[in-house]
N, C-alpha and C positions, 0 to 999 in steps of 0.2 A: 580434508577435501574442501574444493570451492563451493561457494552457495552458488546454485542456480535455481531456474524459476522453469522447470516442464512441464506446469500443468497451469493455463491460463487460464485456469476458472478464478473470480473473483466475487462478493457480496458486497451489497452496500448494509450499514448498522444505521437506520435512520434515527434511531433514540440518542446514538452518538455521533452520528452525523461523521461517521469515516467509512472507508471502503476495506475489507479485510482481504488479503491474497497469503498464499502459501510461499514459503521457499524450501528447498532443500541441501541439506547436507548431507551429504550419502544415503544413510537410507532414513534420516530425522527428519523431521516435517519443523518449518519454522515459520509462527505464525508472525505475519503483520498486520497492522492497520494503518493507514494512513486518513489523517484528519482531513476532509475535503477543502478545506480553507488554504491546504498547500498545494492545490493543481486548480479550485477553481472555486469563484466566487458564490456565496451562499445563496440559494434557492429557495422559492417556499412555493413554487410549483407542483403543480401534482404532480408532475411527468419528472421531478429533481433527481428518482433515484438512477434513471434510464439518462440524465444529464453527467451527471455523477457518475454512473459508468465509463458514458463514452469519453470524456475527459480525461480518465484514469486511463485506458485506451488508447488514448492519443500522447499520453504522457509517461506510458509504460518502461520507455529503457530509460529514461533519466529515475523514474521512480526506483526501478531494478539497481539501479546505479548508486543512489543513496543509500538503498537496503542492504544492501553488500556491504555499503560503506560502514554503516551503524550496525552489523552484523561484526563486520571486522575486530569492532572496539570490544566489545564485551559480549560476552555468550547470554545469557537471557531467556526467560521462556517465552515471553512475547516482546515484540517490539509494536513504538508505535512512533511514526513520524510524522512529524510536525513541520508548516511551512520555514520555520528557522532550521530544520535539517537542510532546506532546499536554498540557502544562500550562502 
């Protein structure tokens, strides 16, 4: 099956400063994370993680786009992508 993404709930990890979202493959849950340095500039706002969301947000099918992509290569229990996934 293809990975998709039907449930746009996401978290941000501030101790790791990424945002974590789901994917699925039929009926497998595949976690990821993405490190915030690859959709948007570092923060030290109070208000970073609601920054951090909506970035993710706004950046969501190219993100869905990589994920798939790094999902492709190798199966995995977690992934996590990095802004060098994103060039």
């Amino acid at each position: 099956m293809a990975l998709t993404f039907p449930n746009r709930s996401r978290s941000y990890d501030d101790e790791r400063q990424r945002v974590r979202f789901l994917g699925h493959d039929g009926m497998f849950e595949v976690p990821f994370f993405i490190e915030v340095d690859a959709f948007s500039k570092p923060s030290s706002s109070p208000s970073a993680e609601a920054e951090y969301l909506k970035a993710f947000d706004a950046s969501l099918s190219s993100i869905h786009d990589v994920a798939r992509e790094a999902y492709s290569h190798a199966r995995k229990n977690i992934y996590v992508l990095t802004s060098d996934d994103f060039r």
